[in-house]
N, C-alpha and C positions, 0 to 999 in steps of 0.2 A: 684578468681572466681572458685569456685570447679566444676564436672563436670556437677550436673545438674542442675546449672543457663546455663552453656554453651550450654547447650543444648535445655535448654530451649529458650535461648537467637537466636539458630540456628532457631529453628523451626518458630519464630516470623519473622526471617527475612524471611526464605521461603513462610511464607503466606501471609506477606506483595508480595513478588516478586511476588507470583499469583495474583494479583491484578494488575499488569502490562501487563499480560499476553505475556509473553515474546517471545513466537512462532511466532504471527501477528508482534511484535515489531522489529524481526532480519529478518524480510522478507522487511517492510518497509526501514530499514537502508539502508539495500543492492539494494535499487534505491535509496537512496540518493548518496552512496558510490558510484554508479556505475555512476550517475552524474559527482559526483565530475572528478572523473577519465576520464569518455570521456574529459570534458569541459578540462584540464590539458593535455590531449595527444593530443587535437585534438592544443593545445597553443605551444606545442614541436613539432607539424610537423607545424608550424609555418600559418594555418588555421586559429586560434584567435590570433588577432593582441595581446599577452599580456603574460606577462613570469614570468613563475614559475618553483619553484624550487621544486626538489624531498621532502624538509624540508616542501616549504610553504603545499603541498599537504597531506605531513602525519600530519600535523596540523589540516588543515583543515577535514580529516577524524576524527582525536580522537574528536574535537568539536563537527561536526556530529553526530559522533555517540552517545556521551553521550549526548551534548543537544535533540537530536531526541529521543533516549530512554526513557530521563528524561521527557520529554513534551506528547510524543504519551504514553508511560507508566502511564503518570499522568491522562491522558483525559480517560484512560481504568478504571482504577481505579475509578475516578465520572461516568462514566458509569456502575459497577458494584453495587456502591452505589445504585444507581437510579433505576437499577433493580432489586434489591435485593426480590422482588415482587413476581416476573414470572419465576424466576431462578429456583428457585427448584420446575418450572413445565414441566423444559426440562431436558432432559438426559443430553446433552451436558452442561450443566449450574448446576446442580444441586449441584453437591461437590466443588463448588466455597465457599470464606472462607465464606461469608456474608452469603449464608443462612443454612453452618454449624453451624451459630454462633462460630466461630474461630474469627473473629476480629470484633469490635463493628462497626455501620454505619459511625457515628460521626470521628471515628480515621481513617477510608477507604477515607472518602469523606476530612477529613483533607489531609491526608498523597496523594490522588490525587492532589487536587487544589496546596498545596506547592507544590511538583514533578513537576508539565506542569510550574506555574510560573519559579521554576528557571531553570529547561529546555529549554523553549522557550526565558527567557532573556540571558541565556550561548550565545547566537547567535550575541547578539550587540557588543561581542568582536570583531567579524568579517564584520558583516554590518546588515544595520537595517533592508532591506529588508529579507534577512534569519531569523532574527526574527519575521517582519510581518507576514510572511506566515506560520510562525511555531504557532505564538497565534489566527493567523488566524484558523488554524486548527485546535489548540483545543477547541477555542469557537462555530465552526460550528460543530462538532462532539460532546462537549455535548449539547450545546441550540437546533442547528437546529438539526443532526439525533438524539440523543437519547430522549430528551423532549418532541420534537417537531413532528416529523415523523416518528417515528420508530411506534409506538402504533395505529397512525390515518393515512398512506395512503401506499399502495403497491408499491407506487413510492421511496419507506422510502429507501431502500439501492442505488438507482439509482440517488438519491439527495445527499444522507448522502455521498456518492462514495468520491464526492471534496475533502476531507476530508482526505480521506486516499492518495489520490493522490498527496496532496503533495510535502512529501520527497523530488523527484528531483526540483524544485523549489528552496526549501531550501537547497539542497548543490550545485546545480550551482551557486546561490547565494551566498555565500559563495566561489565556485570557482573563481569569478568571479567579488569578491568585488572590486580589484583596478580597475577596467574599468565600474563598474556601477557609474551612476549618474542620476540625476532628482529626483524629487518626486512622481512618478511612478510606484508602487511598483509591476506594469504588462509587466514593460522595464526591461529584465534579458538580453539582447543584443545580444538574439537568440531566434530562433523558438524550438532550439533543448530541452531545458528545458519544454517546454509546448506540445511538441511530445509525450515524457514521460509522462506529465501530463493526458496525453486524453489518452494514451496506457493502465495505472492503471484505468482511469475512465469508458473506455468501457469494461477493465476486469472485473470489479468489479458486475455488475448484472448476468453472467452468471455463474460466479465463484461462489455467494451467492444463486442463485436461484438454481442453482446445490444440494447446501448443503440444503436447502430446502425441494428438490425433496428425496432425499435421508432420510432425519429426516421426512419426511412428518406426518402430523399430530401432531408435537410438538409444532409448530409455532402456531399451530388454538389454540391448547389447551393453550397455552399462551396468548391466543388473539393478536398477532401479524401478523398485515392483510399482508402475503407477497404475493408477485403475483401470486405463481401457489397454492394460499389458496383460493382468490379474485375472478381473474379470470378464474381459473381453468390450470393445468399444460400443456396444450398445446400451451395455448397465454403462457406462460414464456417460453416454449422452441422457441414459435416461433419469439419470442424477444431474445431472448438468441442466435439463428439464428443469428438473424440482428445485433447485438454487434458482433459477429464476423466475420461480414462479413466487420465491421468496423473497427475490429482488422486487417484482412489481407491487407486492403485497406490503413493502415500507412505503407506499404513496399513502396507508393508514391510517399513519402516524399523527395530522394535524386533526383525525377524527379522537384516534385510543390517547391521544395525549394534546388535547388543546392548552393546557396549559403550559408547554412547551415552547408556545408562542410559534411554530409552523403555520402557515393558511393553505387553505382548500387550494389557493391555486399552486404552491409548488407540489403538492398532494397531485398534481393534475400533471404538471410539468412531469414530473417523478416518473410517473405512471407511463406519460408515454414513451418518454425516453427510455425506460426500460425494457417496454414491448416491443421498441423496432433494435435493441440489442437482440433479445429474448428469439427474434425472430433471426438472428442467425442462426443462434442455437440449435432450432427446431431445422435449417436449413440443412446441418450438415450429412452428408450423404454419406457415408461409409464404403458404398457399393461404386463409388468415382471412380474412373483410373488417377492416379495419381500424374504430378506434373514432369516437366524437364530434373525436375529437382529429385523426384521421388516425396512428394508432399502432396495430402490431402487437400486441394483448392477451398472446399467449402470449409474448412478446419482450420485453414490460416487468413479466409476470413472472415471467421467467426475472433480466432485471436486476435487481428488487428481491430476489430468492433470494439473491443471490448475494452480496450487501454484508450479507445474515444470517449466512449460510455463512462467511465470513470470518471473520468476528467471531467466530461459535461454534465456528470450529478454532481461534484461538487462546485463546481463557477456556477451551474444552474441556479443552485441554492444560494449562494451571492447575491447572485442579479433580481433574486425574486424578493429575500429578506429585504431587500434597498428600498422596495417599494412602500409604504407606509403602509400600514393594515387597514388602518382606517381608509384607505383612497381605494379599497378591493369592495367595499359590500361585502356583495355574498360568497364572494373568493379568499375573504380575509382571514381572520382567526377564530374558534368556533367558542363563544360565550360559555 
């Protein structure tokens, strides 16, 4: 192969990989990853009746991550197809390959649908519920958000949300496989996996309505009805409010559910990491001039906070389960 197939051959694969859109996909991993890992640390301080090994666990991460990549990468990709439309009527969209004409529709919306199929069945190696939840979620993120809600109602990212949420599902499941049983696919034999789940799902409209406020005016000119287009940007901040007062209100959780195995002190940690998120929120100004760019400053960042804040509730939660319960006292687990 001389050099300019091989380069040519590079360049095909980079704009295939933008079509997965790789940034959203290594943020999702890392709450499956971070799943994985409580549910396995919290099995070695001997919390979950059920034992694993340092091997089963880096197994279970490479599976994750490439079936997760492979499936949520594949579902980006038929969503990129699908808007190939409206893309190049937003800034943020518009040098995507499809409506450079860089890759044809037909070979995006192929090279999608394979990707998510054998991404989401890499999962039955391990167990079948990690694969329900993974085809689960690519089939409600293209049918129900992108089809279906994203174009006809402002409620479109606050429904579509499920979707992104979730990763940790599919690697406690996965962590979690030799003690699951029934046909159940809502019995993961903890709360702590569906904690996560509502942690990503109440992140998710403030975090999007942010980006919103910020691009403001790209969403109308695409016709996509978001809420602070709809109802105007003070009902979205003032919803965006109440999502994080629902984000602070999961520091609860080692209270309403100790048997869960959480302590008082990530309950603490939780809490304030999401009040100095919560406080951009409350920051942003509507009444700002906008910048060089024509963007809302206090709006873009409250969005950049918030892909931190995610991140740092789930490594939080790591670093805190590692600690032994019994070496907390009265920050440990509540009897």
């Amino acid at each position: 192969m001389n050099d300019s197939s091989l380069n040519t051959t590079k360049e095909k694969i980079r704009l295939y990989l933008k079509l997965w859109k790789l940034r959203v996909v290594v943020l999702l991993q890392i709450t499956a990853v971070c799943a994985i890992l409580t549910h396995d640390i919290l099995s070695w301080h001997g919390i979950i009746d059920i034992k694993r090994t340092y091997l089963d666990t880096v197994f279970t991460i490479l599976i994750t991550i490439l079936g997760g990549t492979l499936a949520a990468g594949g579902s980006n990709a038929i969503n990129m197809w699908y808007d190939r439309d409206i893309d190049p009527l937003m800034r943020r969209t518009e040098n995507r390959p499809l409506p450079n004409g860089q890759i044809k529709p037909i070979h995006a919306l192929l090279f999608g649908i394979t990707s998510s199929l054998i991404g989401s069945s890499l999962f039955l190696l391990i167990h079948w519920k990690a694969a329900f939840w993974s085809f689960f979620s690519v089939i409600f993120y293209v049918f129900i958000y992108t089809i279906w809600l994203k174009r006809r109602s402002p409620q479109n990212i606050v429904i579509g949300g499920i979707a992104g949420s979730t990763p940790p599902l599919i690697g406690w499941a996965c962590a979690a496989s030799q003690s699951l049983s029934g046909m159940n696919p809502l019995d993961l034999g903890s709360p702590i996996p569906w904690m996560l789940f509502l942690l990503i799902f109440l992140w998710t409209p403030p975090h999007f309505w942010a980006l919103a406020l910020y691009r403001s005016g790209e969403y109308a000119k695409a016709k996509i009805p978001m809420m602070n287009e709809v109802k105007g940007p003070e009902h979205a901040i003032m919803l965006s409010k109440l999502y994080c007062i629902g984000l602070i209100s999961l520091s609860l959780v080692p209270v309403i559910w100790p048997e869960a195995g959480l302590t008082i002190l990530w309950g603490i940690v939780t809490a304030g990491i999401s009040i100095w998120y919560a406080q951009s929120v409350w920051s942003i100004d509507i009444t700002e001039s906008f910048d060089e760019n024509n963007r809302m400053p206090s709006a873009s960042h409250s969005f950049f906070r918030s892909l931190i804040y995610l991140g740092l509730m789930f490594l939080s939660l790591v670093f805190v389960v590692i600690i032994p319960p019994d070496w907390l006292g009265p920050l440990g687990v509540l009897s």
